[in-house]
C-alpha positions in Angstrom: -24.6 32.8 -3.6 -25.0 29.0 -3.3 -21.7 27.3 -3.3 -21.8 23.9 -4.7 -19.4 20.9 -4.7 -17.7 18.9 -7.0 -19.0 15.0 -7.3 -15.3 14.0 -6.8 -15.3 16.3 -3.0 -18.4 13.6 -2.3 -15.2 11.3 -1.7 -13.4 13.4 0.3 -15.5 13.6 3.5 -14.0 14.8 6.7 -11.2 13.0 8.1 -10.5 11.5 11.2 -7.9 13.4 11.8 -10.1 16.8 11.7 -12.5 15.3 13.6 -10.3 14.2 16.6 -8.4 17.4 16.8 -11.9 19.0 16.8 -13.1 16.7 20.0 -9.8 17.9 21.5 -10.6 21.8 21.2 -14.1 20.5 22.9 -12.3 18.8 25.6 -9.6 21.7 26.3 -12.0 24.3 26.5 -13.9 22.5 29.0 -10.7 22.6 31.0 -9.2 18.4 30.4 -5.3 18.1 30.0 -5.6 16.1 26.9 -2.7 13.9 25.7 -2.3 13.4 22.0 -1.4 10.4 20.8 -3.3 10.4 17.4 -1.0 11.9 15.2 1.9 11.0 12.8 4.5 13.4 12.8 7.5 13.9 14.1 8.0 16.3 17.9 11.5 16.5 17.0 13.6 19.7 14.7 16.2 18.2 11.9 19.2 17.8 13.2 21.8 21.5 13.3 23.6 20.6 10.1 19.8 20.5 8.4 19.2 23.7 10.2 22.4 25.5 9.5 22.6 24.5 5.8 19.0 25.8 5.0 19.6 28.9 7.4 22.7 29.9 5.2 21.1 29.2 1.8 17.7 31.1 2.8 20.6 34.2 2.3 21.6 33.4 -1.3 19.3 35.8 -3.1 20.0 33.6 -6.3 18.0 30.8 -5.1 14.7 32.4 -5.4 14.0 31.2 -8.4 11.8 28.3 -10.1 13.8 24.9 -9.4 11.7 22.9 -11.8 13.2 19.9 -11.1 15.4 18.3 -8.2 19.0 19.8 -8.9 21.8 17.1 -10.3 23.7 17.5 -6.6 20.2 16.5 -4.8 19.8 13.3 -7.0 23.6 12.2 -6.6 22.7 12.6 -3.5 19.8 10.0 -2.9 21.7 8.0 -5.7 24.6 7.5 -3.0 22.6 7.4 0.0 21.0 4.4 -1.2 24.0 2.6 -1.9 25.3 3.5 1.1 22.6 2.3 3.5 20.9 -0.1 1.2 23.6 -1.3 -1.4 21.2 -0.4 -3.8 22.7 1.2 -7.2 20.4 4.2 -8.7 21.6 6.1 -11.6 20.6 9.5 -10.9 19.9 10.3 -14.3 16.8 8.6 -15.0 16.0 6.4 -11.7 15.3 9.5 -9.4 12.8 12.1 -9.2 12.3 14.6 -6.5 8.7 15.3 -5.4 7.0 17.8 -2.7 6.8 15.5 -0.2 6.0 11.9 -0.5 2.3 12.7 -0.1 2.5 14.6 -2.9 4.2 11.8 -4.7 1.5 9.3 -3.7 -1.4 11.0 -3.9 -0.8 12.0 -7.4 0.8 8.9 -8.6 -2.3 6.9 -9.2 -3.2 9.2 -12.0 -0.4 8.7 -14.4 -1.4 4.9 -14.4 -4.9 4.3 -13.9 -8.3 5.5 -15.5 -11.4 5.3 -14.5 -12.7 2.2 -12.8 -9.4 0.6 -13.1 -8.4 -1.7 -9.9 -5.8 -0.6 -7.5 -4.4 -3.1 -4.8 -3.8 -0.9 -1.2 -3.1 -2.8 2.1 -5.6 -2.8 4.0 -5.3 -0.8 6.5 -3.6 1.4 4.7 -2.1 5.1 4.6 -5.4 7.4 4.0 -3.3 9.2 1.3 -3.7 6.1 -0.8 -7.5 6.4 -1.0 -7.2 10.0 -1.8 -4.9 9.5 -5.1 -7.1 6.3 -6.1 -10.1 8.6 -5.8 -8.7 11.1 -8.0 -8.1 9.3 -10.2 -10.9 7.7 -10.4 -10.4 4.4 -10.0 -11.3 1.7 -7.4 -9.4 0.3 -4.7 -9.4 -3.4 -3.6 -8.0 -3.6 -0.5 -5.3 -6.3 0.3 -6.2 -7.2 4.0 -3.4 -7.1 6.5 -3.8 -9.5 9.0 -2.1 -11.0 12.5 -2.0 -14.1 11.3 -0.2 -13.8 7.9 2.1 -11.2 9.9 0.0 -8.5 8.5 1.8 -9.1 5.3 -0.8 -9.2 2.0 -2.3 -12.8 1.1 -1.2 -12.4 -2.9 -2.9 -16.0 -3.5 -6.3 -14.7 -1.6 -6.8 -12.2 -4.3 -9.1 -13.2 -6.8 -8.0 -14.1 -10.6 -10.4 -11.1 -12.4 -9.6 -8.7 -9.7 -5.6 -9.6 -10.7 -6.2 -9.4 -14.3 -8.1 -5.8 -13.7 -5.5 -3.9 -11.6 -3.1 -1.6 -12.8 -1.2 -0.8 -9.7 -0.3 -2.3 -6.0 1.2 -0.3 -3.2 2.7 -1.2 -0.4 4.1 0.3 2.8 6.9 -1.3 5.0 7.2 -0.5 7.7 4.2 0.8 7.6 1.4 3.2 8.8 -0.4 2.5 11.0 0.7 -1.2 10.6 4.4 -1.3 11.8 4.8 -4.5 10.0 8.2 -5.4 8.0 8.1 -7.2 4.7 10.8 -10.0 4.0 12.8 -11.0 1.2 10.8 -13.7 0.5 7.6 -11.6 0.2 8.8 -9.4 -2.1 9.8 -11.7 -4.8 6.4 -13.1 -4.6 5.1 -9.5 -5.3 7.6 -9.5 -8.0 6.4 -12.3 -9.5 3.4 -11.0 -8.9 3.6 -8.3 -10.9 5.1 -9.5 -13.9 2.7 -12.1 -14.1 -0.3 -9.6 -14.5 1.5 -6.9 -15.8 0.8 -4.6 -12.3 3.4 -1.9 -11.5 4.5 -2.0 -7.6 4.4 1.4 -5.6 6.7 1.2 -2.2 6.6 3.3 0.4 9.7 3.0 2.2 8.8 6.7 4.2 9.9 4.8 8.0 13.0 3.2 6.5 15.3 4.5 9.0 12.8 4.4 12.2 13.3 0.4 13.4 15.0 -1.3 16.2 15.9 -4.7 15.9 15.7 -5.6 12.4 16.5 -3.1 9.8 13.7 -2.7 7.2 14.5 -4.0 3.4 14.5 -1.8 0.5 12.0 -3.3 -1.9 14.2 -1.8 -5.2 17.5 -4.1 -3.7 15.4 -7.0 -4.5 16.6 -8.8 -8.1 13.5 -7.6 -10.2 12.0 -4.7 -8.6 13.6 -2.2 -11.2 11.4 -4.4 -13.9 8.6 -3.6 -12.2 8.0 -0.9 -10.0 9.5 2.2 -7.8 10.2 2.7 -4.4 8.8 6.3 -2.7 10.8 7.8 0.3 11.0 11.0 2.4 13.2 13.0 5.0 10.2 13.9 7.1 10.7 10.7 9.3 14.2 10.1 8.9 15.4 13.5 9.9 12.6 15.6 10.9 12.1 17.5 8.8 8.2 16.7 7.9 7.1 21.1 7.1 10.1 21.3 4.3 7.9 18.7 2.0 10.8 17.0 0.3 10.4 13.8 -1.1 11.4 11.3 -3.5 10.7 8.5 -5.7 13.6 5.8 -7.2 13.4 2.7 -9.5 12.3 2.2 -13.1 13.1 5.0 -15.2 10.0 4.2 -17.8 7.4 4.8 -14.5 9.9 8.0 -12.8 9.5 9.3 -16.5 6.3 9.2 -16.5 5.7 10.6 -13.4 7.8 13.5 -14.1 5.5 14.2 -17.2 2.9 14.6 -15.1 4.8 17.2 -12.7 6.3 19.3 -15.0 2.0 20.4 -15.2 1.2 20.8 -12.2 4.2 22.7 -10.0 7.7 24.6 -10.8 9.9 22.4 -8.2 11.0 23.0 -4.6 12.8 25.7 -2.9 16.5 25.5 -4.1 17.3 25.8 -0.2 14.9 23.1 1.0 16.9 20.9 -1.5 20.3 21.5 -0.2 19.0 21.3 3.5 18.1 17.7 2.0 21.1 16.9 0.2 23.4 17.9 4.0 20.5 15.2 5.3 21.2 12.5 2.8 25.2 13.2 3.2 25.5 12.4 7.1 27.3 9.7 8.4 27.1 11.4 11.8 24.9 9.3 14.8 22.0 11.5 14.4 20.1 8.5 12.4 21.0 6.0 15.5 20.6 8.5 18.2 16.9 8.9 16.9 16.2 5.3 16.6 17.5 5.1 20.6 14.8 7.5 21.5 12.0 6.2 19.8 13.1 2.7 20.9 13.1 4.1 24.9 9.7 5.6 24.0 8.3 2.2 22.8 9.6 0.2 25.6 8.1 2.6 28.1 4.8 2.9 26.6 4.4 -1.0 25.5 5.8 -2.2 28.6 3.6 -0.1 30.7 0.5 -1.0 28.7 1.6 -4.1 29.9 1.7 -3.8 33.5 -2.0 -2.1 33.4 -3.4 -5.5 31.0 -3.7 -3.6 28.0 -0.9 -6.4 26.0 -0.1 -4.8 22.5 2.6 -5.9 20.3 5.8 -4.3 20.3 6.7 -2.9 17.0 10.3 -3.1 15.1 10.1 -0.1 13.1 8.1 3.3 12.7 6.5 5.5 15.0 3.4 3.6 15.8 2.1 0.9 18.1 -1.2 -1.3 16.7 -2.7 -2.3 19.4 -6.0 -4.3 19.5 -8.6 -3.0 22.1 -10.3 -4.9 24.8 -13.2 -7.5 24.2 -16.7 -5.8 23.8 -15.2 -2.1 22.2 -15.1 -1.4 18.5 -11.8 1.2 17.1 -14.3 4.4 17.5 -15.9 3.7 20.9 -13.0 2.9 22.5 -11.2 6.3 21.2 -14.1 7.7 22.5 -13.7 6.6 25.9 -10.0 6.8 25.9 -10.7 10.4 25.7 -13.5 10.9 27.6 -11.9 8.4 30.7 -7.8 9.2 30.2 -7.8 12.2 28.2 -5.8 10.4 26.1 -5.8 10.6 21.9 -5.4 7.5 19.5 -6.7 6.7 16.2 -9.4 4.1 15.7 -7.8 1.6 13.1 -11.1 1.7 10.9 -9.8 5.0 9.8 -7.4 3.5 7.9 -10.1 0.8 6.0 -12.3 -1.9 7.4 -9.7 -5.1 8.2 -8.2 -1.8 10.7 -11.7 -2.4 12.7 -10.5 -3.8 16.1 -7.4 -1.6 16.5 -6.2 1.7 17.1 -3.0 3.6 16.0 -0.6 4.7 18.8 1.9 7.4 18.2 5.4 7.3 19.7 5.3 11.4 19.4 5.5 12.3 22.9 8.2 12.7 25.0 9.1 9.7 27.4 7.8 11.4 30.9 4.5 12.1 28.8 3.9 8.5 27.5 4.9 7.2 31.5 2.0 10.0 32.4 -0.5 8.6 29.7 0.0 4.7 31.1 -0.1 6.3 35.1 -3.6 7.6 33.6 -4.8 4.1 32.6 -3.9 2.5 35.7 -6.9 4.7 37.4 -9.4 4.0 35.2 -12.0 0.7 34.8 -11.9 0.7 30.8 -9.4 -2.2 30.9 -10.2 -4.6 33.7 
């Protein structure tokens, strides 16, 4: 029988991803010690509490059942959370919804706001899960380059008067992925602005809120205005490791959470009752675990940026996520220089065209390897020409 594909799977080719991790079987089974440094999640487990609370409530045979929505203790929860680390007020009513996952949250999010051949503002490089809800839903993206120059922050007065009239949605992501880039104050009340001039609802990713360093990241919802005009999406898979128990959530206007919710209530019956208090013991510590974490990743990006350093590859050193954007050398574009990384180091990044066009110079670098791993990875460059 002949299988045949959707014309929406024509837009979902394979990804990078798949394709690296594919090169990487190849190179292991010809015998090369390969070190990955490609991918975005966490090496770490949640901390005990997280394990301890989920481990007990696995045993409750009463929560076994459809969830539906995120339970009243989950959303007090996040409601107090985010007064506590962003003096940000959220009535847990009608300004919080749970969702499976922030990716889930994202991908479908387009789809409650946009039809076909609508315009949707995406930074540009951007998350690849933003392409995959614009493209189910049908409509068309117009990316928002991020540059060096403009502190890879969105030029809102280089996008075009009809394209601003068109779009129905912008989303944003800072920190972000793979730009570890940090929005101001300032910035977002332009996007405010923004958005209440041309009627555009504002999606946040705030997903590395708790991973920075020197400067902690602003919440875009604590800025006068952003209720009026958008929500803010966030996870616990950064924060607090715990990326396989796809919790997420989504706070700010109630009008666009209600909407959202609409859609939902179609298309799944909630999260494991466990999962969710696993999250809620997250959201409730006030234990070092948060700044304990930040002090490893911090060690790991000094290691790895000074290093890079010392062997003339000079990348910027990020203040927040997991990821260092570095440019590559003079003459390479993002996929041949993967390419050679892996064929000269054995070492794994992602090419920054991955993540959209204005990405074509750069590639992703993920602080997800232990500290005597990434000293390994830059002792690797040191014997090898690709730099000099």
């Amino acid at each position: 029988m002949e299988i045949t594909l959707s014309h929406k799977m024509i837009e979902f080719g394979e990804s990078i991803f798949n394709k690296l991790a594919n090169y990487k079987k190849q190179k292991i089974r010809e015998g090369h010690d390969i070190i990955d440094l490609s991918v975005g999640s966490p090496d770490f487990p949640p901390p005990s509490f997280v394990i301890e609370t989920l481990a007990t409530h696995v045993q409750d045979p009463s929560l076994y059942g459809y969830s539906l929505t995120g339970i009243d203790e989950l959303h007090s929860a996040i409601s107090e959370y985010y007064l506590r680390r962003f003096d940000v007020s959220v009535k847990k009513d009608n300004e919080v919804l749970m969702v499976m996952g922030s990716q889930d949250g994202l991908v479908h999010f387009p789809m409650v706001f946009a039809n076909t051949g609508d315009l949707i503002l995406v930074p540009d490089p951007g998350y690849t899960a933003y392409a995959a809800g614009i493209a189910l839903a049908g409509a068309t993206p117009y990316g928002m380059p991020l540059k060096e120059e403009n502190q890879f922050l969105p030029d809102l007065d280089a996008i075009p008067e009809d394209v601003c009239q068109k779009a129905k949605l912008m989303i944003l992501n800072f920190p972000g992925n793979p730009v570890p880039a940090l929005a101001t104050e300032c910035f977002f009340k332009q996007v405010i602005e923004f958005a209440k001039k041309y009627s555009i609802i504002i999606l946040h990713d705030f997903a590395y809120s708790e991973l920075y360093f020197e400067e902690k990241p602003i919440s875009f919802i604590s800025v006068d205005g952003a209720k009026e005009v958008g929500v803010e999406f966030n996870s616990l898979s950064k924060s607090f490791n715990m990326a396989g128990c796809r919790i997420g959530y989504i706070i700010g206007n109630p009008e666009i959470i209600a909407a959202v919710n609409r859609l939902k209530s179609n298309l799944d019956y909630g999260l494991f009752l466990p999962i969710q208090k696993a999250a809620i013991a997250a959201l409730h510590d006030t234990s070092s675990f948060s700044e304990n974490l930040r002090e490893i990743y911090k060690k790991r990006r000094d290691i790895l940026v000074n290093g890079l350093a010392e062997v003339g590859w000079k990348v910027e050193s990020p203040k927040a996520s997991m990821f260092v954007w570095a440019k590559v050398p003079i003459g390479f574009t993002s996929t041949d220089f993967t390419i050679r990384l892996i064929d000269e180091a054995g070492i794994i990044v992602t090419p920054g065209n991955a993540f959209g066009p204005s990405g074509e110079g750069y590639v992703r670098i993920g602080l997800v390897q232990s500290e005597e791993i990434l000293g390994k990875a830059v002792q690797r460059l040191k014997g090898i020409p690709l730099l000099k």
